[in-house]
N, C-alpha and C positions, 0 to 999 in steps of 0.2 A: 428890399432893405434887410429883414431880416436872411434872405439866403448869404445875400451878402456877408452878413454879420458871422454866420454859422461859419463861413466857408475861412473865416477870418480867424475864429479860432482853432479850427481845425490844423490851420498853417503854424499857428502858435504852438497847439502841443508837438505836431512834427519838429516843428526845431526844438523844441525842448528836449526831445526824445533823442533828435541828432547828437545836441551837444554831450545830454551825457552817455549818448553813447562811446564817445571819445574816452571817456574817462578809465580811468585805470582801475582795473574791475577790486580792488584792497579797496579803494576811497569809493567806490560805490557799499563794498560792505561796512564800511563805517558811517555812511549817510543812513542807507537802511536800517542799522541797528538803535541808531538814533529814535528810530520811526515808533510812536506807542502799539501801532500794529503789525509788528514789523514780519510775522509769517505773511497777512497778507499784500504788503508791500511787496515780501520777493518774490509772490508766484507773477504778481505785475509786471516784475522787472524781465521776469524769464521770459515772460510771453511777447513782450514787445522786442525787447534785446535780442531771443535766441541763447542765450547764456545759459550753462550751469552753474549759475550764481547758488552758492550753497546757501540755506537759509539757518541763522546762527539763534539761537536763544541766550539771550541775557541773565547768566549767572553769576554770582560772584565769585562762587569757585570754579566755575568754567568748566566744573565735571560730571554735569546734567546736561548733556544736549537735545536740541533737538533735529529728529529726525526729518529730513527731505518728506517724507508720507504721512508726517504732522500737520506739515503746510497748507493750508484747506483756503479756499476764498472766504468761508464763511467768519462774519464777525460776529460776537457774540448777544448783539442788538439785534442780529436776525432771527435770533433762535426764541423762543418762547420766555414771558419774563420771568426773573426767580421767584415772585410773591405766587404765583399760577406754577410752577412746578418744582418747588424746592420743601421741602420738610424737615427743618432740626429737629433731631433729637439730641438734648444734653442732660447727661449723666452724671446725677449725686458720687460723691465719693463712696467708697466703703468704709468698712471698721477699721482699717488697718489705716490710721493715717499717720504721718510725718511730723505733724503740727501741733501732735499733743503737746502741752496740757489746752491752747487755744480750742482746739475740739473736742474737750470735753464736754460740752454741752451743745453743743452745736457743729454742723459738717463744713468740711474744709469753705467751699463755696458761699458761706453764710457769714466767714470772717471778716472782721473789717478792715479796709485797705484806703491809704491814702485820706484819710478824715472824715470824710461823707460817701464814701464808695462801699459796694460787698466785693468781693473776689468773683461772682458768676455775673456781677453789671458787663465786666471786662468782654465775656464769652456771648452774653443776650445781645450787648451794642452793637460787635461785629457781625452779626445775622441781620440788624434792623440798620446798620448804614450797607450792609450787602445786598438791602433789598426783600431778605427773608421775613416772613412775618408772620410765618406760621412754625411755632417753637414748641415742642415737647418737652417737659423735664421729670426726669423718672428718679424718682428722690427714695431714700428709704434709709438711711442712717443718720441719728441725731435730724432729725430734717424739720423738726417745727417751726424754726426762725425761718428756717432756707424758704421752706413752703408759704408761710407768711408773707416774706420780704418779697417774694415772686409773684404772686396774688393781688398785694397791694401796688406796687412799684410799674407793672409792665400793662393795666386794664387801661389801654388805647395806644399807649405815649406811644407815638412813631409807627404805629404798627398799619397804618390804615383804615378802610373799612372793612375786610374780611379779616383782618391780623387779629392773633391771639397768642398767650404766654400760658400754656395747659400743664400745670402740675398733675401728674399722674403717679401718688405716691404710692408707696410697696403696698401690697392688698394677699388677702387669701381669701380661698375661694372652695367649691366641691371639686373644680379638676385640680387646682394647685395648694394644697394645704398648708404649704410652706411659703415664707419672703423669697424675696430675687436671691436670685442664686449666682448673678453677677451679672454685666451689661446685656449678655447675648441672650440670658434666660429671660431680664425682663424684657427687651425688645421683644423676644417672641408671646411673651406673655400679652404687650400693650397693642400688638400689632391689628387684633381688632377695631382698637382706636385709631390708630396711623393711618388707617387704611380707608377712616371715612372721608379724604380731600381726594381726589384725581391728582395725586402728583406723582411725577416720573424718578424723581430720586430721593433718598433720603442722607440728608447729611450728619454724621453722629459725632457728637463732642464732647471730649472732657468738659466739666463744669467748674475747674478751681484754676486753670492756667491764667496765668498774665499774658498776654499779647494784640496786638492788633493786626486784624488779615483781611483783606478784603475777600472775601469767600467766591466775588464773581471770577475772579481768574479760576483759582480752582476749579471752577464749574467748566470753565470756556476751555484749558485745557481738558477736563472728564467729557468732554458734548466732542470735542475735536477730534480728540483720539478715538473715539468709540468704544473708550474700557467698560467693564463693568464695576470696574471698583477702583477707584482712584486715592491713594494715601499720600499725606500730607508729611513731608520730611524736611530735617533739619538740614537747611546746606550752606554747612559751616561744621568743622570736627568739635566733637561735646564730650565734654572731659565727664559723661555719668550716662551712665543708659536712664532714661528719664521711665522705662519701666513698660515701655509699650514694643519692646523687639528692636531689632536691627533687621532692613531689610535691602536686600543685594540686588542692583540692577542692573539690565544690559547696556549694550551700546544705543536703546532705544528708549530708555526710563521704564521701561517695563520690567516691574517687580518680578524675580524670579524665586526670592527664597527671604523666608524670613528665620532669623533665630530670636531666645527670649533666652532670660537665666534657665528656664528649665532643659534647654537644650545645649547651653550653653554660647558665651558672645565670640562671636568673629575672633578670628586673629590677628586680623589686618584691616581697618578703618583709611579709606580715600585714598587707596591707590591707585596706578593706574591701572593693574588687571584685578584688583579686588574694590569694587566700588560697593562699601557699604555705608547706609547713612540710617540716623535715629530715626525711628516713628514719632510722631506728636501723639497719638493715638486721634488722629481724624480723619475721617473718611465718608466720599461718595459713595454710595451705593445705588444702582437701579432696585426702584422699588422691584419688580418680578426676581430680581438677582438675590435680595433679602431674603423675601419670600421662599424663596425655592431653598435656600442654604439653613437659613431658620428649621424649618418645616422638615423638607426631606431631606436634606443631606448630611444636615449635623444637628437633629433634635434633640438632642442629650447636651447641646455645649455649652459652657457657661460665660467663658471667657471671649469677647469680641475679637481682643488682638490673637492672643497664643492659641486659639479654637479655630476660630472662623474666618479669619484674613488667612493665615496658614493654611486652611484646606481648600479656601479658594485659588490660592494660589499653586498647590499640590495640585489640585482638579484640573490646573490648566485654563483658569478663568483671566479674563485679560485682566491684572491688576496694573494700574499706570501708578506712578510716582511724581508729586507736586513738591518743585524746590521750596521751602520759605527758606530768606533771608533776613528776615526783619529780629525783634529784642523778643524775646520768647523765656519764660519764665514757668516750671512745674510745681514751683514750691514745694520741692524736694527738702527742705528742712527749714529750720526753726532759722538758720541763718540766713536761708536763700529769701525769708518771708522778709526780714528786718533789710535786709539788702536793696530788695523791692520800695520798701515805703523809705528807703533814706535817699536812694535815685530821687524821689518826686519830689525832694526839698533842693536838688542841684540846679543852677541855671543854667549847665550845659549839662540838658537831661540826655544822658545817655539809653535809659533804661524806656519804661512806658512812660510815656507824655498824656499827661491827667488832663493837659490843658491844650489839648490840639484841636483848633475850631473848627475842620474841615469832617472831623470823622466823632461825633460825638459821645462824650459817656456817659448813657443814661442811668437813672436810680431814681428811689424812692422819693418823690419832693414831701419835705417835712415841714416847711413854713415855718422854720425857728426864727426868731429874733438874731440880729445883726449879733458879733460876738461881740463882749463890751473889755474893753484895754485900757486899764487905770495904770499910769505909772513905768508900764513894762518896756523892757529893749527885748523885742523880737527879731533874730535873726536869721534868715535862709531856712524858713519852715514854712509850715504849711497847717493853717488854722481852720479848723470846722463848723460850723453853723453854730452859734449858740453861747459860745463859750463865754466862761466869767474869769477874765486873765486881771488881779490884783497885782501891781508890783512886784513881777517876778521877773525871770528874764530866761528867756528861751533861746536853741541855738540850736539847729541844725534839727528839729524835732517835728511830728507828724503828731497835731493835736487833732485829737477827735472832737466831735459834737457834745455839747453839754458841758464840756470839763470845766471847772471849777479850780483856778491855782491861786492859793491866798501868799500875802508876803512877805515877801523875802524868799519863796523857794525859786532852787533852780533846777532847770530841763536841760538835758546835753545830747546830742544823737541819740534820740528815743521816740518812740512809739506810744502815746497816751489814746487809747481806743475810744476815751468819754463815757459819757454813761445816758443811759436812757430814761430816764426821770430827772427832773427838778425837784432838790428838796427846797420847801417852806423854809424861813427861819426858824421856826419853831421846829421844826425834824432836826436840824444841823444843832441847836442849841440844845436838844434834850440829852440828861444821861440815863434812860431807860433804859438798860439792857448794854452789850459788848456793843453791837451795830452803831447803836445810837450817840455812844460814845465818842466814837469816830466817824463823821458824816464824810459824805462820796465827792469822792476829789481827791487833791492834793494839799495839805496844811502849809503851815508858815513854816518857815525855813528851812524844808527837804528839800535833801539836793539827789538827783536821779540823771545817772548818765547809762549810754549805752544799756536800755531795758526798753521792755514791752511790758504796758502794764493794759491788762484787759479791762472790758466794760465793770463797770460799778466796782470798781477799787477804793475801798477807802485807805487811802495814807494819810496816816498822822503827822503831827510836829517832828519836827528836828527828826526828819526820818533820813538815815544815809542808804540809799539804792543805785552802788557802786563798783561793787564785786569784789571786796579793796584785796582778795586774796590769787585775783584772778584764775579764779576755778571754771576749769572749762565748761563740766558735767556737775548736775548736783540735785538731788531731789528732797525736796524741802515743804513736800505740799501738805501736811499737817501744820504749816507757819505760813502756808499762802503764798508758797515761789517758788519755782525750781530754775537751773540753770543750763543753759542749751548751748551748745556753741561760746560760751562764752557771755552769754546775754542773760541777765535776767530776766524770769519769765512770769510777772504776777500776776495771781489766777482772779477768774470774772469772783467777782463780788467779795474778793478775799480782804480781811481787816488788817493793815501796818500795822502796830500800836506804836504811840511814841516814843523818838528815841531810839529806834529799831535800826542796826546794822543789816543790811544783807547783801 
């Protein structure tokens, strides 16, 4: 019975095999491309077929291919899993940020995004839905909250039994008397720590980007190709070098040449004989590949991208290149940040999707009370833990946690970051002092369009925060605002007084 059975399906897959072999080998490449495995699908097809069925990779710009010698049977469930051999390391910003006056007291990664979110949940999440769960973060400018928020927010959630979220901030020492001298100095500095799991790669990330990535393909193409260093690029043309190189590949994805402003940019972006595309600044690394470039090859360098992807790539080290296609965000300025949090109030969210149940964004659980809505007409926003919204009327706006809006004010395409304490009645009623004057929130009947207004803001009465001169640039931070792009930018803890034009 059962040879019977065998011999039964046997006959089944031959004819299946027969018929499509009939088929006309274009609609065999568009059934295989179809395929989620589709490299290992075509070595299948070759073997049974006989055909030079070419094996195609799914681009959007269709000017990353992949190579026939890519094609491997292996699928990425065979290979060892990421939590046993993958190591993030993500990286604090430095001094030189985009987002001032927001990073004034705190680093890029530490700012609030989307109501209840930081900017590096975004970059932690996608390590812990990829399976990563052993995280470094090397922090050392403005980094108090960042180190905090990261301390408190990631001890266990999703990480498993062995997972961990290790803040390793800037240090001095008897060899190093000085702070990080930039990503590649402190990598080599931490690397005693790195170095205490058995893992085979390390993955290195910015720490302030917006995006979602599943970091397992990256890996399955870095394990397939056999690179030693694998960079992650934009593919799709970017009207800005986001600051991490351009780098030029062959007809194989293999990185041949990278430029930065210091050497200056390309001349020709996605042609056919000039294919360059943006860095993300992210990269696989084999750990001995680190090791070796760290240490002995470029001990002096400070810089990850313009230093040490450059010389591996000089030195002749196989670098491979990973298309993303997906919404990717640098927060490259004040306008790109407000751009960000006005997406998460669209129903046709083009931008990050705050609310995608498949791929989760974790953060800090704060236990606030439900927000309380007396009154108010809320429209197309997006409301935070906590909030005490009085008969006001919102539109199109991103309230943070805690905010306080009494009535009659209104919000228009803005950014209310909230504030991190509750006042008493008794604090919000005193006139002790300028502070106390003005308690933390929004008074009755300001009206705030198009602004950012940071944590612990207090705006008074009849406050207009409007731009009504429409001033593009403006520095006003002796009065608690400056203006960026266009946008009003109220600084953390800054006093309105009432009546106040700005």
């Amino acid at each position: 019975m059962r040879e019977t059975k065998r011999i039964g399906i046997q006959q089944h897959v031959h004819r299946l095999f027969t018929f499509f072999a009939n088929i006309p080998i274009v609609i065999m490449v568009v059934i295989i491309m179809q395929h989620p495995q589709s490299s290992f699908v075509c070595l299948q097809w070759k073997k049974q077929l006989g055909t030079s069925l070419p094996c195609i990779h799914r681009s959007r710009s269709q000017k990353i291919r992949c190579a026939n010698s890519q094609c491997h049977r292996q699928s990425i469930y065979q290979f060892p899993p990421l939590n046993q051999s993958i190591a993030a390391i993500i990286f604090g910003d430095g001094s030189e940020s985009r987002l001032y006056p927001l990073t004034k007291r705190r680093s890029e990664g530490a700012i609030p995004i989307a109501a209840n979110y930081r900017l590096i949940d975004a970059v932690v999440s996608n390590c812990i839905n990829s399976g990563i769960n052993k995280i470094y973060a090397l922090t050392q400018f403005n980094s108090t909250s960042l180190n905090s928020h990261l301390s408190r927010a990631y001890s266990g959630a999703g990480l498993g039994k062995d997972g961990f979220v290790e803040v390793i901030a800037a240090y001095q020492s008897l060899e190093d008397p000085d702070w990080f001298q930039g990503s590649a100095d402190a990598v080599r500095r931490c690397l005693g720590v790195l170095e205490e799991y058995p893992v085979t790669e390390f993955l290195v990330l910015p720490g302030h980007h917006l995006y979602r990535m599943d970091y397992r393909e990256l890996v399955e193409l870095h394990w397939r190709s056999e690179a030693d260093i694998t960079a992650a690029v934009l593919d799709a043309v970017w009207d800005q070098d986001p600051g991490f190189g351009s780098l030029k590949m062959n007809d194989e994805n293999r990185v041949v040449e990278l430029k930065d402003k210091t050497t200056g940019n390309p001349e020709c972006q996605n042609t056919f004989d000039c294919l360059w595309f943006s860095s993300m600044g992210i990269y696989l690394i084999n750990r001995n590949v680190m090791i070796k470039l760290l240490k002995e090859s470029f001990p002096g360098a400070n810089d990850f991208s313009s230093e040490v992807i450059r010389g591996a790539i000089s030195s002749g080290m196989k670098v491979q290149a990973y298309p993303f296609d997906g919404y990717w965000e640098d927060m490259r300025s004040i306008g790109a940040f407000y751009r960000a949090n006005m997406e998460s109030t669209k129903k046709c969210n083009r931008g990050y999707n705050f609310f995608e149940r498949d791929s989760l964004m974790y953060t800090l659980p704060r236990c606030l009370p439900s927000s309380s809505v007396t009154d108010s007409i809320i429209t197309d926003s997006v409301i935070g833990d906590g909030c005490i919204l009085n008969r006001c009327k919102i539109t199109g706006a991103v309230v943070g946690m805690r905010t306080r809006i009494e009535d009659g004010a209104i919000i228009e395409d803005s950014v209310i970051m909230g504030s991190d304490i509750y006042q008493t009645d008794v604090q919000r009623n005193s006139v002790d002092g300028k502070c106390m004057s003005v308690p933390i929130g929004i008074g009755e009947n300001t009206h705030i369009r198009k602004a950012i207004v940071d944590k612990n803001a207090r705006i008074g009465k009849d406050v207009m925060i409007i731009n009504p001169d429409n001033i593009g640039e403006g520095d006003r931070e002796d009065r608690g605002y400056v203006i960026r792009n266009g946008i009003v930018v109220v600084l953390r803890c800054a006093v309105i007084p009432d009546g106040s034009i700005l």
